[in-house]
N, C-alpha and C positions, 0 to 999 in steps of 0.2 A: 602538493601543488605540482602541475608539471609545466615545463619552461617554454611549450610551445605555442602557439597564438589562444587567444583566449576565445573561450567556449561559450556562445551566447544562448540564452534561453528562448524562445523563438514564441512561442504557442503552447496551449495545453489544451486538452480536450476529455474528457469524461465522458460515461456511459453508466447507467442503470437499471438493470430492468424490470416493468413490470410497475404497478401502485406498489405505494408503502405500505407495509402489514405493520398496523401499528402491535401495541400489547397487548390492548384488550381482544386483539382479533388471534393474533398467537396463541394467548394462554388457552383463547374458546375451542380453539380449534384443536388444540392436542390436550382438551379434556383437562388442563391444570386449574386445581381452585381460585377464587377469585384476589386470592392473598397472593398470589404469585406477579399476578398482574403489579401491586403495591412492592412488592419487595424487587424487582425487575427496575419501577420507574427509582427505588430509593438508595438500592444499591449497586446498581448495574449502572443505571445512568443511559438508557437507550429507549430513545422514542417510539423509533421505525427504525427498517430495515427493509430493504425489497432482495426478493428472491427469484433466480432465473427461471425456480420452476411453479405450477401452479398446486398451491397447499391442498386445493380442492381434487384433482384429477391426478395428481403424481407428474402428470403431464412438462416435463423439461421444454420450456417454453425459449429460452435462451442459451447459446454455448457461452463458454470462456473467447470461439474465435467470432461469436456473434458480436458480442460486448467488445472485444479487441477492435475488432474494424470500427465499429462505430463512436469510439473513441479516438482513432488513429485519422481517420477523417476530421473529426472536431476540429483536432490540432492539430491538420495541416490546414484544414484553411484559416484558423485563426493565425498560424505562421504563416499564411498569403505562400505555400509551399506546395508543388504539386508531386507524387509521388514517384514519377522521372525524378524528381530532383535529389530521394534518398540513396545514401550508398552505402549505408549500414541500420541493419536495424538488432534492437536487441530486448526482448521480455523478463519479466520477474514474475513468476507464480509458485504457489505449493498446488495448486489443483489444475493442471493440463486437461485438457480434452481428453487425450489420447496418452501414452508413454510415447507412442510414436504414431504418425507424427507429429512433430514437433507444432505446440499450437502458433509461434512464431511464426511459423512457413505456410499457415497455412492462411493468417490474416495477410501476407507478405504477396501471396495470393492472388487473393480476395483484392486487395490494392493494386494488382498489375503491377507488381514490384519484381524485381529475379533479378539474376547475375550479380548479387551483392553478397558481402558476410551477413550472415543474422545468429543470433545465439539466444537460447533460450537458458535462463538460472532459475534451478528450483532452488527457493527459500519460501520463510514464510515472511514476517513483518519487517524485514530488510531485506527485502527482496528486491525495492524498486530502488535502492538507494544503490545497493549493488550491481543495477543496470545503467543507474546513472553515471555509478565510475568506472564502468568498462567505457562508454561511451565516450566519456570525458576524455580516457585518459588515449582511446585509439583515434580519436578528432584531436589531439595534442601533438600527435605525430606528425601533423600535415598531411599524412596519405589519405584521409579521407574532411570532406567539405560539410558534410548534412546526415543526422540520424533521425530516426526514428525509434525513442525509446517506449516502453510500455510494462506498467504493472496492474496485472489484473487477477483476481479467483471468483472460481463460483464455488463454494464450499457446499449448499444448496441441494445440490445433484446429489447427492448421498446421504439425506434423510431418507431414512422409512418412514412411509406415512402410516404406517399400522402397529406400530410399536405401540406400548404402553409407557408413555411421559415419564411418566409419576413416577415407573421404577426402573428408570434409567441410573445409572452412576450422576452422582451430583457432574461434575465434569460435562458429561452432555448434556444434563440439561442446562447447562449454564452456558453452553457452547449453542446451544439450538437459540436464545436467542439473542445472543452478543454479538454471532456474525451474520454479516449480509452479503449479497452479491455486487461487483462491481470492475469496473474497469477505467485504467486511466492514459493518457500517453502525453510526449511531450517531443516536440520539434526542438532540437539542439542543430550549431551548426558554428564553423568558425567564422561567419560574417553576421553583425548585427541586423536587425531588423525594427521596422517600428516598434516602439513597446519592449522590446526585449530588455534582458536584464542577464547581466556575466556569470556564470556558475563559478564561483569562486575556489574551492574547493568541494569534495568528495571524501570522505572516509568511509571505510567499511573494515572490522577487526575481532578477530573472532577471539574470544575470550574464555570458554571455556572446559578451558585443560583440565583433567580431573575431575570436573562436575556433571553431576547426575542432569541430563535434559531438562527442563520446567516443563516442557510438552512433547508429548509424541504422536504423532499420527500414521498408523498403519497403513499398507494397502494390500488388498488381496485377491489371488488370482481365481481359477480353477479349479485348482488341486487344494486350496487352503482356506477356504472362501467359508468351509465349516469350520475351523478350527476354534471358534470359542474365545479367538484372540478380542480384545476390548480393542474395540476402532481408535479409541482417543482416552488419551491421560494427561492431566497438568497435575502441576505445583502450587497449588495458587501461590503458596504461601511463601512458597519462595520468588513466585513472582514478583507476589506485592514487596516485599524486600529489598529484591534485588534492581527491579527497573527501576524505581525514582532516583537508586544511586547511580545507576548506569549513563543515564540519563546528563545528568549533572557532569558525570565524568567526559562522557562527549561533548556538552556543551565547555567543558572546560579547555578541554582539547584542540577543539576549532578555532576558538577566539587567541589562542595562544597562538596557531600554525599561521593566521592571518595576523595577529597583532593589532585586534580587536578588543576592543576594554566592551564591557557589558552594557555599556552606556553608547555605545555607537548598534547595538543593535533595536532595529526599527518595529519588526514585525519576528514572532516565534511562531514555529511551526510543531507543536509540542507531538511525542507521540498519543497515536490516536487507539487506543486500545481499548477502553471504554469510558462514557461520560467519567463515572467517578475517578478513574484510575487517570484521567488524563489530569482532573483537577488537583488530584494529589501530586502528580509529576511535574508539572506548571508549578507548583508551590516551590517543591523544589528547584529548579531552577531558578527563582527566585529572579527573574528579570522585572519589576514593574513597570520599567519606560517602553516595554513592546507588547505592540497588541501581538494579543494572539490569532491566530488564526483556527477554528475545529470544529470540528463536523461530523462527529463521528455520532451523536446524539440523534442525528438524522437520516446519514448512511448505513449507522449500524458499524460494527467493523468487519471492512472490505479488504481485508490486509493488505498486497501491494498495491493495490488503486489508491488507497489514501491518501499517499504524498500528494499525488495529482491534484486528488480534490481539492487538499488545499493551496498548491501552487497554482489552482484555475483561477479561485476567489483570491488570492494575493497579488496574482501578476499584475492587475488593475490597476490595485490600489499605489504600485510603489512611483514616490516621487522620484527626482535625479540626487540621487546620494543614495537613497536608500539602502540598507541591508539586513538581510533573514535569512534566520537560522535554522533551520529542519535537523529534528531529532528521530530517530528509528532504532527502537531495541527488539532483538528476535530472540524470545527465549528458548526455542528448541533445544540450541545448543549454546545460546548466550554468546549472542552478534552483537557490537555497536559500531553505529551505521549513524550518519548527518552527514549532511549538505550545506552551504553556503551561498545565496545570491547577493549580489548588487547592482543597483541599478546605475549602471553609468550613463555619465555625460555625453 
């Protein structure tokens, strides 16, 4: 926690582009049999998914700074917030536009925004959670009034459409259709507003030392762009392992640093990784008096847009007391990431 004015949550706003590609239209479309369709909806847990580009033409129908801006607007007018009025802004993605520039400067832009800090953090699934505590903690200082936070990917952009599915590494196929595109953002500021509610805390902790990545994702230039290197590798298996304990470990963490019993939380923000993997980690954590909140069944997983999504559909609901908990595990290198709101009086 930090000891300076407290941090209000203002507005959120989201962005997705494009219809939903549901399963059936996925699997038709990169030629996989029709059991894939059934093992997708049984084990995966993912309805839809929209993507920035068009399946049909290859056609890149959306940027990451497309989907930025049009989330960054959302919520600033849901924050009743005009974009004079930001003096920091900061992003979370593994998928930029560009290496440079920075996709943050260029939505910063696109907003008629300049003369301020802005920072851009590559992560993947604590990525927005690690935008949230920069922001938190440099509007803690008092030298700045109003952010503009954002997490968004288009993972999308970097299908081939002419590959053959089928004899892909299990990993991409599994990757082709768990994530989707998406974007999110969120107005913070040290004065309240209607509807807002207090970011309580912020964690973000990288954990770990010694161990082997659970995911990696290449990228290639030029000079390397043949090299035979495999785009993407996971662990599942250490995933599935390792995040529902992770999980529970954060959530243990927060309720302790606030002085929280598990029974004053209202609403859970579980991570969103996929349908099934989200119901297994919900288990774990073992909260039954909070709704949960999740959406990834529908989004697809949008990695740092996620939080948003579901801070957009919570902010609504929260009465005066209220309190929720947002959980974020990034297995690349095994990050644990949560956030904390409340709705004050």
């Amino acid at each position: 926690m930090t000891n300076g004015p407290d941090v209000h949550l203002l507005g959120v706003g989201t962005a997705l582009p494009g219809p939903p590609v549901d399963n059936a239209a996925l699997t038709r479309r990169f030629g996989m049999p029709p059991v894939w369709e059934q093992w997708i909806d049984s084990f995966i847990g993912i309805r839809t998914r929209h993507f920035a580009l068009d399946l049909d033409t290859g056609e890149i129908r959306h940027t990451l700074a497309d989907l930025g801006e049009t989330a960054a607007l959302r919520a600033l007018s849901a924050a009743r917030t005009r974009p004079s009025q930001i003096d920091l802004m900061v992003l979370g993605t593994s998928s930029p536009d560009r290496l440079m520039p920075g996709t943050v400067n260029v939505v910063a832009d696109r907003l008629g925004i300049d003369q301020i800090p802005t920072y851009q953090l590559q992560s993947g699934c604590s990525g927005a959670v690690q935008a949230l505590e920069l922001a938190r903690r440099l509007l803690g200082t008092g030298a700045y009034r109003t952010a503009l936070v954002l997490g968004a990917d288009t993972c999308a952009k970097h299908m081939d459409l002419t590959v053959d599915a089928a004899a892909l590494p299990h990993a991409e196929q599994v990757n082709g259709v768990l994530f989707g595109d998406g974007a999110g953002a969120a107005v913070l500021s040290t004065e309240p507003g209607p509807g807002s509610a207090v970011l309580r805390h912020t964690m973000v902790r990288l954990t770990g030392l010694n161990r082997e990545p659970g995911q990696i994702v290449e990228w290639f230039g030029r000079g390397d762009r043949d090299s035979g290197r495999q785009p993407l590798s996971e662990d599942y298996k250490a995933i599935e392992e390792s995040v529902p304990k992770m999980a529970v470990e954060i959530l243990e963490e927060i309720l302790e640093e606030l002085g929280w019993a598990e029974t004053d939380v209202d609403r859970l923000l579980p991570p969103q990784l996929s349908g099934r993997m989200t119901e297994r980690i919900a288990a774990a954590l073992d909260l039954p008096g909070a709704g949960q909140v999740n959406c990834v069944a529908e989004t697809g997983n949008t990695g740092n847009a996620l939080p948003f999504f579901q801070l957009e559909r919570v902010l609504p609901q929260l009465a005066e007391g209220d309190r929720v908990v947002g959980v974020a595990v990034e297995s690349s290198k095994w990050i644990k990431a949560g956030f904390a709101l409340e709705k004050a009086g």
